[in-house]
N, C-alpha and C positions, 0 to 999 in steps of 0.2 A: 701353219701359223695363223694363218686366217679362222680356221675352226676355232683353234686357242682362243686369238683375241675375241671371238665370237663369246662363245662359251662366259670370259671372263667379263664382258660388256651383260650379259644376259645372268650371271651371278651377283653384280653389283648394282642391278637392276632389281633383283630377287632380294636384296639384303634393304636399299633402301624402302622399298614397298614395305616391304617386314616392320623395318624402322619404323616410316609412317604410320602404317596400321595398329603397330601397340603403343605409336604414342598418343593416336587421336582416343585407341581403346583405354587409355589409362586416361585421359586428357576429360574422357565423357564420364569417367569412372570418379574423376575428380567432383565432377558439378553434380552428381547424386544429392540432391536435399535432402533430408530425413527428420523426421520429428515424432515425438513418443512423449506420453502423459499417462499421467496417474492419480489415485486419491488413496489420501492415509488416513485413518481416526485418528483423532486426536483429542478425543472426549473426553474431559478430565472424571475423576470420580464425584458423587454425589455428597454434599455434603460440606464441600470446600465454599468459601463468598465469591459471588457472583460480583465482577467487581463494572465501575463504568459510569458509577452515580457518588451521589452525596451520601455521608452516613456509611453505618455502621453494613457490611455487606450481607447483605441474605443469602441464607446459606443455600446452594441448589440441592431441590428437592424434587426437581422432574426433569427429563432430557426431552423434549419438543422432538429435536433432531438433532445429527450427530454433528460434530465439529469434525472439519476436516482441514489437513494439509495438500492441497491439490499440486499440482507437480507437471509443468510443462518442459522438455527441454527438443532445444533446435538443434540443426547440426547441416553445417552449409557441406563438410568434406574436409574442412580444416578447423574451423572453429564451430565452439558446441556452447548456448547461454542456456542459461539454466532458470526458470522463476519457478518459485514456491510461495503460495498465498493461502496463509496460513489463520484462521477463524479465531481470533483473540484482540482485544481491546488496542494491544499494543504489549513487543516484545522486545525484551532487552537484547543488546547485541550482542552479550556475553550467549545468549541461546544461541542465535544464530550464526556466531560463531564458532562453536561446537561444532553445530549440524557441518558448516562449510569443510572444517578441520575432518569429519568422518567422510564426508564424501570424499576429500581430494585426497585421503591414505586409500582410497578403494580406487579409484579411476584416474587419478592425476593432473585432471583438472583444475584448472588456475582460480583460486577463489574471487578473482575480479569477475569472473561470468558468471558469478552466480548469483541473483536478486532475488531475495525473500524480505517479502512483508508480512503483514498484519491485516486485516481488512477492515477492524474496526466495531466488530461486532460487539454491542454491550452486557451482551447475554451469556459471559463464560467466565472461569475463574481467573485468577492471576497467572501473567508467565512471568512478571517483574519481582517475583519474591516473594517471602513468606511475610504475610501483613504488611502495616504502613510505615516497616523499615524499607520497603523499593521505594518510596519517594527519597532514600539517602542516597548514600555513592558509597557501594559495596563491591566495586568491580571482581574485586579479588577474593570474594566469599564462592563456597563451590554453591552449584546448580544444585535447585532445591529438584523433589523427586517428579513435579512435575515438569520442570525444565530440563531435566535430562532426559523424560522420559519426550517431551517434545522434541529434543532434539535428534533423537535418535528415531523418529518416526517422518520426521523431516527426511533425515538420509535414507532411510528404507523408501522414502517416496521416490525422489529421484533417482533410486536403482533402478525399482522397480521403471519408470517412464523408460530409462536409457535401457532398460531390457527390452521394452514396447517401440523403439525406435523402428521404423521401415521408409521406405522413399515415399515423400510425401511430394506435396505442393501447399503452397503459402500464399495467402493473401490478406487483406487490410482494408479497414474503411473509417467512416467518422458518422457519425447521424446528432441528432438531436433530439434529445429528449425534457426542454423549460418545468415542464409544467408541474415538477414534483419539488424544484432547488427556491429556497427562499434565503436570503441571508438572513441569519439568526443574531446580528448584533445590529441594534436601535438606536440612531440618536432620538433621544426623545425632548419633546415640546420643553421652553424654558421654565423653570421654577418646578420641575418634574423632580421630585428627590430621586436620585441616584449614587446610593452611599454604597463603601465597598469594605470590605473586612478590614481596613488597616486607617479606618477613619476619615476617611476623606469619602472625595466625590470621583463619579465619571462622568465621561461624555456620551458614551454606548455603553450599552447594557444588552447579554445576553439574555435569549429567550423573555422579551419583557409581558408576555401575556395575549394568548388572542382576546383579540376585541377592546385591547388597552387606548383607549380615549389620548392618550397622552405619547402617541409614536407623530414623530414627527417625519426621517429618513431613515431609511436603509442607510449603515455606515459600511458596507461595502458592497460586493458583487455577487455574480454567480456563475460560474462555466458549464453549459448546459447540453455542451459535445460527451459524448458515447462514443472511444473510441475502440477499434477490437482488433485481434489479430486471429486470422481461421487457419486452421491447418488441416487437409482432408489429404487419404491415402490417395494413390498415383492414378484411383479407378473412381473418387469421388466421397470416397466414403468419411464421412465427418471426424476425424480424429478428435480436434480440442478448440476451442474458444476462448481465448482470453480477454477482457474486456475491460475497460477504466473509464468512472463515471462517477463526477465528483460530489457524493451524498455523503454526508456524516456516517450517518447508520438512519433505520427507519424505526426500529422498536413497536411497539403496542401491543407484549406480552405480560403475565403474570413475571414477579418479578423475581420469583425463584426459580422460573425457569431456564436450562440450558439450548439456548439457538445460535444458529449461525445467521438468523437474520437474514435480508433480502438479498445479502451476498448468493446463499446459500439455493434459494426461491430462486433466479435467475439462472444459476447453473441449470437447476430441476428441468426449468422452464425452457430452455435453449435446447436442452437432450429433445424435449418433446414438439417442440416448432419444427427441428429439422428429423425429425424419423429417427431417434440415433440410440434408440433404446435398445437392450438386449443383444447390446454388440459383444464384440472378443476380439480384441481389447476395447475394454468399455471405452464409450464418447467421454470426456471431461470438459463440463463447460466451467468457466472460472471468472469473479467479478476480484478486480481491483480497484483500491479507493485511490480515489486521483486526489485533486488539491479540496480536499471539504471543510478544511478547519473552522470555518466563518457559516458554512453551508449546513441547514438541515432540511426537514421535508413540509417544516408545519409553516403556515401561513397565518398570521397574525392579523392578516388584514382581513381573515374572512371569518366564517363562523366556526363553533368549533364542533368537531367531529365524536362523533357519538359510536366509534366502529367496534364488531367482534377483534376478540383478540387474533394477531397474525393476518387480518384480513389488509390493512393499508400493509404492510412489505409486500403480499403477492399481489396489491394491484399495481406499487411500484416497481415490480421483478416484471410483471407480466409487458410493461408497457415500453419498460427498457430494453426485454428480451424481443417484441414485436420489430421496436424501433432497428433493433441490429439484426434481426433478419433482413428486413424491407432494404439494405444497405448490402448484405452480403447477398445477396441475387442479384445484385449487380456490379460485384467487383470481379475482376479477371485473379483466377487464381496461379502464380507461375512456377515453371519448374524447379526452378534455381533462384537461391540469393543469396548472397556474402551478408555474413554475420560477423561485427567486431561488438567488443566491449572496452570499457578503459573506467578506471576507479579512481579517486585521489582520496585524502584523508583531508581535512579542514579542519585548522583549530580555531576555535569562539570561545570566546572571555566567558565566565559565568556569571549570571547576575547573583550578589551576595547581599545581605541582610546586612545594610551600617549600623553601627554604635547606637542609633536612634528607633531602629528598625527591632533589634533585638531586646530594648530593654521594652520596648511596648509590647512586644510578644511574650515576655517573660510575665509580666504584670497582668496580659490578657490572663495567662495559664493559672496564675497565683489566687483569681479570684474565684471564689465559693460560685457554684452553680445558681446560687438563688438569685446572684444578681443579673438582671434581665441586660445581653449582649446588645448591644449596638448594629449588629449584626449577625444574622444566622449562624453565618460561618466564621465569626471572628476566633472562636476558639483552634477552629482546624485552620485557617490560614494562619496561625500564630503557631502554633506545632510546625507545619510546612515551613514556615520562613525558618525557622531555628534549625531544621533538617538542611536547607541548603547550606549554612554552615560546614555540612562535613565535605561538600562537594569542593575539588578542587577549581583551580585558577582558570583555569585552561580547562576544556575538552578536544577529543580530535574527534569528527564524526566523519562516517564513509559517505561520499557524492559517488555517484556511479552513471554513466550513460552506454544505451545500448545502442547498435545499430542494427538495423533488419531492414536489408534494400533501402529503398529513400524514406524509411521509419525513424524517427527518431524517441529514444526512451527515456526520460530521466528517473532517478533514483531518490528521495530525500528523506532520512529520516525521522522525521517532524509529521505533525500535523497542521498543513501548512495552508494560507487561505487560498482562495480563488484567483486573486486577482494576481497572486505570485504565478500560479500555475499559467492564468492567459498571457503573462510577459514573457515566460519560458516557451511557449507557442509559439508567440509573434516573435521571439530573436533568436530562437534555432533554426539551423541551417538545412533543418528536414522539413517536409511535409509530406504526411502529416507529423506531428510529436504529442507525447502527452506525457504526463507527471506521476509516477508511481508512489504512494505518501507513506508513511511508517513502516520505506525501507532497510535493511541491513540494521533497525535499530530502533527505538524508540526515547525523544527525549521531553516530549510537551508540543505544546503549541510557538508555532513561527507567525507571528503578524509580523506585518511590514513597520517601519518605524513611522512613519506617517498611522496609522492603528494604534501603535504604543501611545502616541499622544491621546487617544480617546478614552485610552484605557479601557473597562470593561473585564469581565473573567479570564479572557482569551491569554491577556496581559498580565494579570497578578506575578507575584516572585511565586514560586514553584510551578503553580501551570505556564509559566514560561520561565525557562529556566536560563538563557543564552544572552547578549549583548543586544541593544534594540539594532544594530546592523546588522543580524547575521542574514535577516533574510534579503539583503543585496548582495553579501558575498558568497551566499551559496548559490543564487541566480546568475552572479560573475563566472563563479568558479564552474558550474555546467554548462556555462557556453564555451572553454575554457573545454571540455572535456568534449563537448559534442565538437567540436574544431579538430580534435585529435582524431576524428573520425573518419572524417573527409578524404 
């Protein structure tokens, strides 16, 4: 009996051990991190308008460099987010809704994890539709062949990353980069004529001119953090960079050229700061546009610049990508972190063209070209107002925020200014945070309603399309989504 009880004391000994052991082995098997990137072309053909400016669009007639849909995805063991940062002005959500829909019938993925934007680049065709019917509301028109063809180069990207997934490690920083961000809207000096397409005056004017006599303030700000997320294999090796740093775009090309812009020069430039060339699976560096709506690179108050073409993007890639090296040689990279997401939908009233609005636009169109405009652009703000006519009452637009360890992400579909983006900083409940801009969508520009009152272009009915509140209740409704995070 003694042997027995022996034996059966020394079996249940052998079982709990057992126990232990494949739980703490499934337990470490759990907290594997993993992360895997890619890049897709997404060059449109030759020949399409290069859209981004005023007028009528030049049709591209040279490719500079290729457009890409670059492709990051995480993956803590349980949950997997997904970003796609995509080389184009700005992309309707009907696109990127597609692409979400083809990824989640391949992998089952919940379309809340997934964040594609835009980057902003002025150098590429339209993904908002054929001509200047996407400034209307077409929801329900199918994808024209270049937005299918984007979107389906979108999901090919992110297969491809979650094929290149392995056990990684993850880390984060913030640097500062001032010396390129200038705000681009001017209150200027009084008795300064500042007329705007729909007869009247403002109080800020964009881009008023370097060396313009008659700038009085800055009518807003500028956020001059570079924030990045690194992901290198378990032995060092540079997997992807992701980065947010809030520049409009840089431009100083030919204007029929196809580029992805300094977006594009910083990834270049990242592979080559850190050794990361000629790998398998190649490095992916990737620049996202944070809050730039208000933000460009020219400086008004100095002289003006006389440069080869594409030379200011690569000294601004070059000094952004230096800045987020000098940061990540000193960040601790770790093995593990929990990844959540969470999405809501927000609806915002449209701003609509009144009874008074529409017959002066009607009357602008009715007149003969020989009569000299009131303003440049009075005849296309006048077609634009009449277009927001088709748009309905309401919009719902996607807010989305990520988490990564004590990272916080936000999402906005907008091109949205600076000083939105520093208020989303300072009252999230991470640090660090930053602002991802012309995500899940594109719908115009977001100034703050204090901005609304200066008006300026940022402001007009079609380039801003939404309620002068919206940009406090999408700042509500992200703290409000980073809370569900906690």
């Amino acid at each position: 009996m003694k042997i027995q009880r022996w034996l059966f004391r020394m079996t249940c000994c052998v079982i709990v051990a057992g126990y232990f052991s494949v739980s703490m082995e499934a337990h470490a098997q759990e907290k594997v991190f993993r992360a895997g990137a890619s890049v897709s072309n997404i060059t449109p053909y030759l020949g399409d308008g290069i859209v981004g400016n005023f007028g009528t669009p030049p049709p591209a007639m040279h490719i500079h460099d290729q457009l890409s849909a670059r492709a990051l995805v995480l993956d803590d063991g349980t949950n997997k987010l997904i970003f796609v940062l995509c080389d184009n002005v700005s992309i309707n959500r009907e696109v990127f809704d597609e692409a979400k829909k083809l990824i989640n019938e391949k992998t089952q993925l919940p379309k809340a994890n997934m964040l594609m934007a835009a980057t902003h680049t002025h150098s590429g065709t339209s993904a908002g539709g054929e001509g200047e019917k996407r400034r209307g509301w077409h929801p329900d028109e199918p994808l024209d062949e270049y937005q299918r063809f984007l979107a389906h180069r979108i999901a090919d990207g992110v297969q491809v990353a979650i094929n290149n997934l392995e056990p990684a490690k993850i880390g984060w920083g913030t640097g500062s980069v001032p010396q390129h961000l200038f705000n681009r809207r001017w209150k200027m000096k009084p008795g300064t004529p500042t007329k705007n397409p729909f007869g009247g005056t403002d109080q800020a004017v964009m881009n008023p001119g370097v060396g313009n006599p008659n700038l009085l303030e800055p009518a807003g700000t500028t956020d001059p953090g570079v924030s990045f997320i690194s992901v290198q294999s378990v032995s060092g090796r540079p997997i992807a960079v992701l980065a947010n740093y809030s520049l409009h775009y840089v431009g100083g090309l030919p204007d029929n050229h196809i580029s992805a812009d300094y977006f594009a020069v910083f990834a270049d430039r990242m592979q080559e700061l850190l050794k990361a060339d000629r790998q398998d699976p190649p490095f992916v560096g990737i620049m996202s546009n944070g809050t730039s709506g208000d933000v460009n690179n020219i400086n008004v108050k100095g002289s003006p610049e006389k440069l080869p073409h594409y030379q200011k993007m690569r000294l601004v890639a070059n000094d952004v990508a230096t800045e987020v090296l000098r940061v990540y040689k000193t960040i601790k990279h770790q093995d593990w972190v929990g990844l959540k997401a969470v999405q809501s939908e927000l609806s915002l009233k449209v701003r609509r063209p009144d009874a008074g609005l529409v017959k002066w636009a009607q009357g602008v169109l009715s007149r003969p070209d020989s009569i000299k405009p009131n303003h440049p652009l009075e005849k296309t703000y006048a077609q634009r107002s009449l277009q927001m006519q088709e748009w309905p009452d309401n919009i719902s637009v996607i807010l989305q925020a990520f988490r990564i360890g004590d990272l916080g992400i936000a999402a906005i579909p907008f091109e949205t200014f600076a000083e939105t983006g520093l208020e989303i900083k300072a009252k999230s409940p991470f640090n660090p945070s930053f602002t991802i801009e012309l995500a899940n969508g594109g719908y115009g520009y977001l100034p703050t309603p204090e901005q609304h009152q200066l008006g300026g272009y940022e402001t007009w009915l079609s380039t801003n399309r939404v309620e002068t509140e919206a940009s406090r209740k999408i700042v509500a409704e992200l703290l409000l989504l980073f809370s569900r995070l906690k």
